[in-house]
N, C-alpha and C positions, 0 to 999 in steps of 0.2 A: 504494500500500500504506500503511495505515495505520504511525504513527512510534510510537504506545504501546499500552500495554493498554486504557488507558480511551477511547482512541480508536477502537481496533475494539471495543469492546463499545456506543459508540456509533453507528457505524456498522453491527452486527447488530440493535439496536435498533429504528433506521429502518425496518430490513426484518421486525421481528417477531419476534426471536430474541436470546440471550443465551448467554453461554458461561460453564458453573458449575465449580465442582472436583468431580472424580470419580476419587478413589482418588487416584494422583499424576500424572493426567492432568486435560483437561478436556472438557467434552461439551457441545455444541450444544442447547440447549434451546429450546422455544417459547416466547417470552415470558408471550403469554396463559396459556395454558395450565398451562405447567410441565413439559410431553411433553418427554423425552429424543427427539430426534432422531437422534444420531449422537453418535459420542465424533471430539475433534478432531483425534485420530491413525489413526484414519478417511480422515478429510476431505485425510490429506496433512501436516495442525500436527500433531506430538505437541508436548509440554510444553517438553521440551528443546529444540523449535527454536523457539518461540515465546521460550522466555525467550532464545535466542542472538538472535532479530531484534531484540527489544525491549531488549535487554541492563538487565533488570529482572527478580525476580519479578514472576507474577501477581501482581494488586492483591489482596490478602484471602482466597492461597493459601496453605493449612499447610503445604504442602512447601518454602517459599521458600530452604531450604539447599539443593534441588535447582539453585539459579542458578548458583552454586561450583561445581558438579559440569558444569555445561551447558559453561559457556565453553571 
């Protein structure tokens, strides 16, 4: 398992995919493209558990006082 955010966003990258903010969650996108694919609380991540794995805000998420609330 990836240890940061900007390490699984490189590791989605590899595979074609990127993960953006969507409302105060986040959503799996195609890279090329720009296609929503799924939102990450979907996939099993919401927001809240990602920021408790990573114990960071997303990098360059406007909710980043949602981290204080996660822990």
């Amino acid at each position: 398992m990836p240890a940061t955010g900007p390490d699984l966003q490189a590791r989605l990258a590899a595979k074609g995919y990127t993960l953006r903010e969507a409302g105060a969650g986040l959503a799996l996108h195609c890279r090329d493209s720009g296609d929503k694919r799924a939102k990450a609380s979907d996939l099993g991540y919401s927001y809240s558990r990602l920021l408790r794995r990573f114990n960071a805000p997303f990098p360059g998420h406007s909710h980043a006082y949602l981290f204080n609330r996660a822990r």
